[in-house]
LUMVO-126121 format. One line per field, with one value per atom (N, C-alpha, C): residue number from 1; atom name; residue in three letters; x, y, z negated. Coordinates in pm, 1 decimal, always signed. Example, Ala and Ser with C-alpha at 12.3 -4.5 7.8 and 13.67 -1.06 7.14 Angstrom:
! residues 2
num: (1:1:1:2:2:2)
atome: (N:CA:C:N:CA:C)
residu: (ALA:ALA:ALA:SER:SER:SER)
x: (+1319.0:+1230.0:+1320.0:+1285.0:+1367.0:+1290.0)
y: (-569.0:-450.0:-330.0:-225.0:-106.0:+3.0)
z: (-780.0:-780.0:-780.0:-708.0:-714.0:-787.0)
END
This chain:
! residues 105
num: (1:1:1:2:2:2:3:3:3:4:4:4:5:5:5:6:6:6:7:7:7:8:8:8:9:9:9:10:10:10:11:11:11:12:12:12:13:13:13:14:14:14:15:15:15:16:16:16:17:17:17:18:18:18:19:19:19:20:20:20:21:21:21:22:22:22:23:23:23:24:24:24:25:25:25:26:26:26:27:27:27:28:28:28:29:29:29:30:30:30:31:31:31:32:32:32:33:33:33:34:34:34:35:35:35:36:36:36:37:37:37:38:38:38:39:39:39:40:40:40:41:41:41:42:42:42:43:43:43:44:44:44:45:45:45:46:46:46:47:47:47:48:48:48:49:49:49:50:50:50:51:51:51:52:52:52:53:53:53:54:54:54:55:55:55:56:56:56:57:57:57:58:58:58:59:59:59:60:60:60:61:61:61:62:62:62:63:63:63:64:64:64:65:65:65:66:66:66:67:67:67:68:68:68:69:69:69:70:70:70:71:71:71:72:72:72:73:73:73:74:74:74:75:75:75:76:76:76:77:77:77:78:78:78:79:79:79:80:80:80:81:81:81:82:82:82:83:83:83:84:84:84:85:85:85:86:86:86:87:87:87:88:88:88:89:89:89:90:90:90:91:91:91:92:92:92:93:93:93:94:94:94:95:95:95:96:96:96:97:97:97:98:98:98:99:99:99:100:100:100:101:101:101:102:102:102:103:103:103:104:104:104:105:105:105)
atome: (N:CA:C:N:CA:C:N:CA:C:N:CA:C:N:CA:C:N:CA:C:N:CA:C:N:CA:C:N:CA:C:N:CA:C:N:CA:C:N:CA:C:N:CA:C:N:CA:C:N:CA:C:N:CA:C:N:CA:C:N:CA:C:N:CA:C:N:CA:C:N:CA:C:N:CA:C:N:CA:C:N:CA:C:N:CA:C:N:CA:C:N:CA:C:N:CA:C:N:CA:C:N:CA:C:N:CA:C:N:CA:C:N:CA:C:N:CA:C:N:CA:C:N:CA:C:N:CA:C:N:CA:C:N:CA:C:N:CA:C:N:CA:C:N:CA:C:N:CA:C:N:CA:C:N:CA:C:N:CA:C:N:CA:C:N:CA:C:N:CA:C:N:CA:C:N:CA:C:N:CA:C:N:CA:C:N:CA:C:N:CA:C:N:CA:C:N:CA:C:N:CA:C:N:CA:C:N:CA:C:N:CA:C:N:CA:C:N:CA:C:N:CA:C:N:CA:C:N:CA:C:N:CA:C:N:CA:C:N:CA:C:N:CA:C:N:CA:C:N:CA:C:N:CA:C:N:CA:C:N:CA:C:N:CA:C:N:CA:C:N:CA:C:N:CA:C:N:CA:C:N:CA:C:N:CA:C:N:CA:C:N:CA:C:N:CA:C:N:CA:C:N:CA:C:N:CA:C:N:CA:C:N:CA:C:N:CA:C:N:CA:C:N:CA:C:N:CA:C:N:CA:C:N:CA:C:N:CA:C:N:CA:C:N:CA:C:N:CA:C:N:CA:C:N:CA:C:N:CA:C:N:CA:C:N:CA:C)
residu: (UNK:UNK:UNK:UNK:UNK:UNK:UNK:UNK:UNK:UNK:UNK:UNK:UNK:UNK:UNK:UNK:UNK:UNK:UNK:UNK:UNK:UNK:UNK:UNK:UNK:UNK:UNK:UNK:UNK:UNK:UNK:UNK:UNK:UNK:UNK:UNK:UNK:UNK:UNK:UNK:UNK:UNK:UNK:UNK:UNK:UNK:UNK:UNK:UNK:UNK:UNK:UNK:UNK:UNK:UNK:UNK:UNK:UNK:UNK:UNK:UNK:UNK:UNK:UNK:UNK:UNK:UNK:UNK:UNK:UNK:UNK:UNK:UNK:UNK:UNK:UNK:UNK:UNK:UNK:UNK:UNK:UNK:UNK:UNK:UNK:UNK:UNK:UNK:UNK:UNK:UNK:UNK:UNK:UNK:UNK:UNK:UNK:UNK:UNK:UNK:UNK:UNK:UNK:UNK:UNK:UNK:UNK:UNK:UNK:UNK:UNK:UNK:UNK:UNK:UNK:UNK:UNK:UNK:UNK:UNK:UNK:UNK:UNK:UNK:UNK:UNK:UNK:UNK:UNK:UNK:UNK:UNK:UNK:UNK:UNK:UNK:UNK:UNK:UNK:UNK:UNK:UNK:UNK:UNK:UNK:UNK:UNK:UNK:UNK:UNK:UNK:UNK:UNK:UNK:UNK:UNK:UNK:UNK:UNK:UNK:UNK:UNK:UNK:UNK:UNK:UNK:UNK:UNK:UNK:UNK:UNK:UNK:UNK:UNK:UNK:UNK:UNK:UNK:UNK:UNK:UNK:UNK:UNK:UNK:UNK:UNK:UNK:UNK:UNK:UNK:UNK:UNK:UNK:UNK:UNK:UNK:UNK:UNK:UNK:UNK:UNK:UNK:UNK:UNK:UNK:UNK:UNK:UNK:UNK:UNK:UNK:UNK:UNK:UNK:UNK:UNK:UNK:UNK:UNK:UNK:UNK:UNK:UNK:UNK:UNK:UNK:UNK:UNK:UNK:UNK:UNK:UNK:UNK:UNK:UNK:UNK:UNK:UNK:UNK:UNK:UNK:UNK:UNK:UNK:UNK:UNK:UNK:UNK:UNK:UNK:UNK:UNK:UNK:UNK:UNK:UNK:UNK:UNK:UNK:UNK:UNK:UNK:UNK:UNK:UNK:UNK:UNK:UNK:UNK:UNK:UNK:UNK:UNK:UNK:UNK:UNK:UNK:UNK:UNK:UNK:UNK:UNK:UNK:UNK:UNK:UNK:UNK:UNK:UNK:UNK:UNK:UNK:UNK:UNK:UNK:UNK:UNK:UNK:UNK:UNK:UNK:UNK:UNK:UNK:UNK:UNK:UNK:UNK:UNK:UNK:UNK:UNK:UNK:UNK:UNK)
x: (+10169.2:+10062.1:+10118.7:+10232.3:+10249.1:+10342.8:+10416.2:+10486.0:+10379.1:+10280.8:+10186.9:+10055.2:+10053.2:+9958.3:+10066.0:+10168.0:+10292.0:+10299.3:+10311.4:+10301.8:+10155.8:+10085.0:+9962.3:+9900.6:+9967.5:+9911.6:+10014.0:+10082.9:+10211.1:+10267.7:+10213.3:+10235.2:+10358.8:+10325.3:+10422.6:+10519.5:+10667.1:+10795.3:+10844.8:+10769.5:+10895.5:+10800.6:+10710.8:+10649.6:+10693.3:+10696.9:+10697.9:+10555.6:+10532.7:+10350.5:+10260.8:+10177.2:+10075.6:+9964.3:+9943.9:+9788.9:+9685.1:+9597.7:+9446.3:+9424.5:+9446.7:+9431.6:+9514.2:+9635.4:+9687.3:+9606.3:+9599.1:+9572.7:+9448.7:+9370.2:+9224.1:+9261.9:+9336.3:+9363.2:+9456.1:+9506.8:+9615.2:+9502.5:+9404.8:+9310.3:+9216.6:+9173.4:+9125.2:+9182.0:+9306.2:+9397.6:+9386.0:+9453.2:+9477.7:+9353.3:+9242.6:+9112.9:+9081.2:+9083.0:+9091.5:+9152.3:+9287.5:+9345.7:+9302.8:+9308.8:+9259.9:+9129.5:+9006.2:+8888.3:+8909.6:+9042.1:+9034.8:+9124.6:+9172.8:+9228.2:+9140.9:+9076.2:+8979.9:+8860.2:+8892.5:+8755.6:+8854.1:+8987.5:+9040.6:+9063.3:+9109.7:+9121.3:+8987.9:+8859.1:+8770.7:+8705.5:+8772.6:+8760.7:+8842.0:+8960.5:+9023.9:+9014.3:+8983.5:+8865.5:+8775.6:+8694.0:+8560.9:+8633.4:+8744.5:+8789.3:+8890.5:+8936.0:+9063.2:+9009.8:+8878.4:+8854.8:+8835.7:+8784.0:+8771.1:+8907.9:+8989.1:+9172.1:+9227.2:+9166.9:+9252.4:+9159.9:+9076.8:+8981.8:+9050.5:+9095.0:+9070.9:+9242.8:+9354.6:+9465.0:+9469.5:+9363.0:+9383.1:+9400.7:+9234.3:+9184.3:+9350.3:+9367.2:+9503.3:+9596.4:+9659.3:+9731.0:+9679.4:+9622.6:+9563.7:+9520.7:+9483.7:+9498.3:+9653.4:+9740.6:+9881.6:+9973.2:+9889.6:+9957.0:+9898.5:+9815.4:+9726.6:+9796.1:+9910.2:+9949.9:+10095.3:+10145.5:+10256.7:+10287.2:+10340.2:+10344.2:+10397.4:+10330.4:+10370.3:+10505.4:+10552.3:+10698.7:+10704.6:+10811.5:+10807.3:+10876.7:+10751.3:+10789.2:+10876.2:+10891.0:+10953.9:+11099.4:+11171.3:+11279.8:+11283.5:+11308.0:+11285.0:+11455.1:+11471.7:+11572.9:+11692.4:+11651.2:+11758.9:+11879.9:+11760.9:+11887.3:+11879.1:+11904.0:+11927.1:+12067.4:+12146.2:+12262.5:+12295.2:+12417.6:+12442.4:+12476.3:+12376.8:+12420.4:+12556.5:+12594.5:+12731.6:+12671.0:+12732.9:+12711.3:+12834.7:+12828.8:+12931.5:+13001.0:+12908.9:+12910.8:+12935.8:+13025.6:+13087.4:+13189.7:+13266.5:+13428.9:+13507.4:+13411.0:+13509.2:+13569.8:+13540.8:+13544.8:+13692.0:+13699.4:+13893.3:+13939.6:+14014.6:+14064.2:+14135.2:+14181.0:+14196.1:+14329.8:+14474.8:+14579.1:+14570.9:+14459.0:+14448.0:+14374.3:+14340.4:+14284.3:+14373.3:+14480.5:+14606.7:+14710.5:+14692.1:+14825.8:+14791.7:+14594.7:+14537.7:+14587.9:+14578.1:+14604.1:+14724.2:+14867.6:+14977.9:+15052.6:+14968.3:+14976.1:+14947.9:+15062.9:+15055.6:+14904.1:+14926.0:+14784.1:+14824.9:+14754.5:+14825.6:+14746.8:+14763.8:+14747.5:+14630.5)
y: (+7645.0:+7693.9:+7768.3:+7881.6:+7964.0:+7832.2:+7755.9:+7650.5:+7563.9:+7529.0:+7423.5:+7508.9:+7615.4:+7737.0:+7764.9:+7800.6:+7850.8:+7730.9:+7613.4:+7476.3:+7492.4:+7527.0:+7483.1:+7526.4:+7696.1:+7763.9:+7841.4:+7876.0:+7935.8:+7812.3:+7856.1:+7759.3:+7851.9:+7987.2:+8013.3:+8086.6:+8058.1:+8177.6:+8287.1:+8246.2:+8350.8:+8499.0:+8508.1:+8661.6:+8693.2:+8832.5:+8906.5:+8908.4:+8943.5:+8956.1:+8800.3:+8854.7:+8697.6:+8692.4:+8624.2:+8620.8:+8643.4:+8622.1:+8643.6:+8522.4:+8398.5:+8295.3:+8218.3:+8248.0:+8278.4:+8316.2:+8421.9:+8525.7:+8452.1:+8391.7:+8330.8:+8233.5:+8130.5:+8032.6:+8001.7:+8130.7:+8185.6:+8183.1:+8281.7:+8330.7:+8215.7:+8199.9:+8036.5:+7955.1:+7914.6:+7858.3:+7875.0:+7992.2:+8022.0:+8062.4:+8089.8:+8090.1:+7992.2:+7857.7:+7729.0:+7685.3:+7720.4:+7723.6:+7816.7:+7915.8:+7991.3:+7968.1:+7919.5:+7878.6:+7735.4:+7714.6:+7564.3:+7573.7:+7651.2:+7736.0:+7747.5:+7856.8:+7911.7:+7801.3:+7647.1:+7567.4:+7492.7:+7502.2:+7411.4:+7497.0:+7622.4:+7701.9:+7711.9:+7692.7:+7722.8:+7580.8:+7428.4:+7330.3:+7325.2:+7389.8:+7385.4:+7426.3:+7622.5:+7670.6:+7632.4:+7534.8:+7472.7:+7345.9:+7262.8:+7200.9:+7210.8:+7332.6:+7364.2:+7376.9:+7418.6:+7378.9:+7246.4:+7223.2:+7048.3:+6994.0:+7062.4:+6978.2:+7020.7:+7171.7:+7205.0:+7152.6:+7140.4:+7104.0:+6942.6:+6863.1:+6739.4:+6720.2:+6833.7:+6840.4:+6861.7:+6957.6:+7067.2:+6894.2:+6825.1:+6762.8:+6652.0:+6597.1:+6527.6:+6573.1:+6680.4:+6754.4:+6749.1:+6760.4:+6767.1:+6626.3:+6562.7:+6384.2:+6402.1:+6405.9:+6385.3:+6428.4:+6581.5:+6676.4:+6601.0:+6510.9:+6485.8:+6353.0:+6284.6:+6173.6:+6213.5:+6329.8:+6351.1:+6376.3:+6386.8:+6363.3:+6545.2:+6561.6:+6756.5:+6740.1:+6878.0:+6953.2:+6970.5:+6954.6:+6979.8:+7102.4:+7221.4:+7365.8:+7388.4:+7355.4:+7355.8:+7295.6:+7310.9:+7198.2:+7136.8:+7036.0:+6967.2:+6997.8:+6996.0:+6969.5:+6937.9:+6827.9:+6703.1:+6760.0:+6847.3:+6915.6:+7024.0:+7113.7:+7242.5:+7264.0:+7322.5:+7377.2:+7459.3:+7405.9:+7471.4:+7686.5:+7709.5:+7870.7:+7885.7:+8000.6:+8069.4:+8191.8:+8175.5:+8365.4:+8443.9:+8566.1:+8672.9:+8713.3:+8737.6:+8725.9:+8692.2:+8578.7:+8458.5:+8480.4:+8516.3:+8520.6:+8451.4:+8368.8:+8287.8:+8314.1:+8432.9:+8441.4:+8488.5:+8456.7:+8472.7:+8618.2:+8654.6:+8777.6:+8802.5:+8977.8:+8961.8:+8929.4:+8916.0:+8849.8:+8686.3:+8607.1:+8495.4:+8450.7:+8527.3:+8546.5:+8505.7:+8645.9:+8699.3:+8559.4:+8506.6:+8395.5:+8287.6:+8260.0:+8175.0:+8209.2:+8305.9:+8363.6:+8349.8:+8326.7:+8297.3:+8140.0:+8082.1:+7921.0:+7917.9:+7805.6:+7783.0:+7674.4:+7672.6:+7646.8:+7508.7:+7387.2:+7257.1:+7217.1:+7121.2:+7084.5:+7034.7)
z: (-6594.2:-6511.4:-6390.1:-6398.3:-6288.0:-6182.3:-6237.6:-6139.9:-6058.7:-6123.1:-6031.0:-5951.8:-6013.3:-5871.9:-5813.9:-5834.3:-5722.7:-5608.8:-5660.3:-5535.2:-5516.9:-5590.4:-5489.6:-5371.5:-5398.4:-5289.0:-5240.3:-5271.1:-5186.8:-5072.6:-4941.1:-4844.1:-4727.6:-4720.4:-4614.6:-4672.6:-4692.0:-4823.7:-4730.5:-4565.5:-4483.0:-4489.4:-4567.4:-4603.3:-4717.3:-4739.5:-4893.2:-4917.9:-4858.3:-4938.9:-4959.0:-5012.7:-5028.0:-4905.8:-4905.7:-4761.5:-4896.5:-4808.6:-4854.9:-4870.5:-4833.7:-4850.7:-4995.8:-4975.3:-5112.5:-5248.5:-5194.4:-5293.7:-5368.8:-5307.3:-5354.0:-5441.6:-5369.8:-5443.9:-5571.9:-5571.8:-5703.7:-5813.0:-5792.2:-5883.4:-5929.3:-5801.5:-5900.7:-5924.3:-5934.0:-5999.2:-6142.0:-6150.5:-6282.7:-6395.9:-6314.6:-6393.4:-6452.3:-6324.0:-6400.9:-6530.5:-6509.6:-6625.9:-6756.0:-6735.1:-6852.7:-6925.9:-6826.3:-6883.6:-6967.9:-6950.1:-6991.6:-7145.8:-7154.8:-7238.9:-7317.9:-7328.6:-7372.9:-7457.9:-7367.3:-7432.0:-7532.2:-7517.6:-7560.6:-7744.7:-7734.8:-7846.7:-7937.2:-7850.0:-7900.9:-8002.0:-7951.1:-8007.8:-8118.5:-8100.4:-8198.7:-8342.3:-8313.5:-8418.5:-8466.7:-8424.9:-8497.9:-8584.8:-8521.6:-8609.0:-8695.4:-8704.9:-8816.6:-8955.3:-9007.3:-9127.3:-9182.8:-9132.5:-9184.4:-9220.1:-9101.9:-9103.6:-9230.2:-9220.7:-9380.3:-9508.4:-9519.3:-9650.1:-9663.9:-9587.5:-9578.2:-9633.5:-9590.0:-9628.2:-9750.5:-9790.8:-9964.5:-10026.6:-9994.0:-10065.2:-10091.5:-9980.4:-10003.3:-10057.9:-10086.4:-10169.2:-10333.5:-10321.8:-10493.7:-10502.7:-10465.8:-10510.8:-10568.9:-10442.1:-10478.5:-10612.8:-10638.1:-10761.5:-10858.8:-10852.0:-10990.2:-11049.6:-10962.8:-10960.2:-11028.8:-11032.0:-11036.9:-11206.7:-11246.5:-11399.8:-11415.9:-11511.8:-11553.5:-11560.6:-11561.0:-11583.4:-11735.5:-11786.4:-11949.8:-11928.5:-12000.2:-12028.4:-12119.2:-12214.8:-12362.2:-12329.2:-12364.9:-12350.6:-12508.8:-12529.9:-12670.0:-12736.7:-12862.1:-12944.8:-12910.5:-12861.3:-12820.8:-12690.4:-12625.9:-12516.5:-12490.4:-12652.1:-12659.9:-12640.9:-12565.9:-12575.5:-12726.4:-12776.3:-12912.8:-12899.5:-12989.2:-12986.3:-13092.6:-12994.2:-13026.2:-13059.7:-13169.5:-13230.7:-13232.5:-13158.5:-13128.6:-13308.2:-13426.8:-13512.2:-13592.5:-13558.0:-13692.5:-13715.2:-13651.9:-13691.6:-13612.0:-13568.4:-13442.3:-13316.4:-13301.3:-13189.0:-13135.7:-13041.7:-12999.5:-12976.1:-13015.7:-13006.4:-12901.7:-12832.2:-12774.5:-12754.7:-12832.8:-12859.2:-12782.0:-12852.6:-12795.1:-12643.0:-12623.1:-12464.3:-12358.5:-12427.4:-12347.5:-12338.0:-12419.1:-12441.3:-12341.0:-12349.0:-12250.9:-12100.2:-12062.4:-11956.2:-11916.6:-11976.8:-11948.3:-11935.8:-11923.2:-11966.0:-11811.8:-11772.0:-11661.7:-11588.8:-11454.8:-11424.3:-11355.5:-11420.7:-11344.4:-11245.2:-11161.0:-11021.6:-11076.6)
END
């Protein structure tokens, strides 16, 4: 907007100031623009619900197509529990020995 009122009415650059003639045609310039603005935001608002109701609605078609998440994990791919408790567990002697074993490529 300010580049195409700047060509439209800025006709003489060898002043600092604006004319009066200028000056008019700046303002309705940019009124133009802004009123046009203004109708264009205001179309928009009347149609942004519909856009979103019409999105929800497509969204939830889509979720309804999608097959559930299994909450539970079944049996089959339970990771085996380790109990701190059994006796198995490595001491810290054997830790230490892990730790000294060289580290291969």
């Amino acid at each position: 907007m300010t580049e195409l009122c700047f060509s439209r009415c800025a006709k003489n650059l060898n002043y600092r100031s604006v004319t009066m003639e200028e000056e008019q045609c700046l303002d309705s310039c940019a009124s133009k623009f802004i009123r046009a603005n203004h109708r264009l935001m205001s179309a928009y608002v009347s149609l942004m619900p519909s856009v979103v109701q019409r999105r929800m609605a497509e969204y939830e078609g889509a979720a309804a197509n999608v097959p559930p998440i299994e909450t539970e994990p079944s049996a089959d791919h339970m990771p085996p529990v380790i109990s701190s408790h059994s006796g198995n567990s490595p001491t810290n002697k054997q830790l230490d020995s892990v730790s000294d074993l060289p580290v291969g490529k």
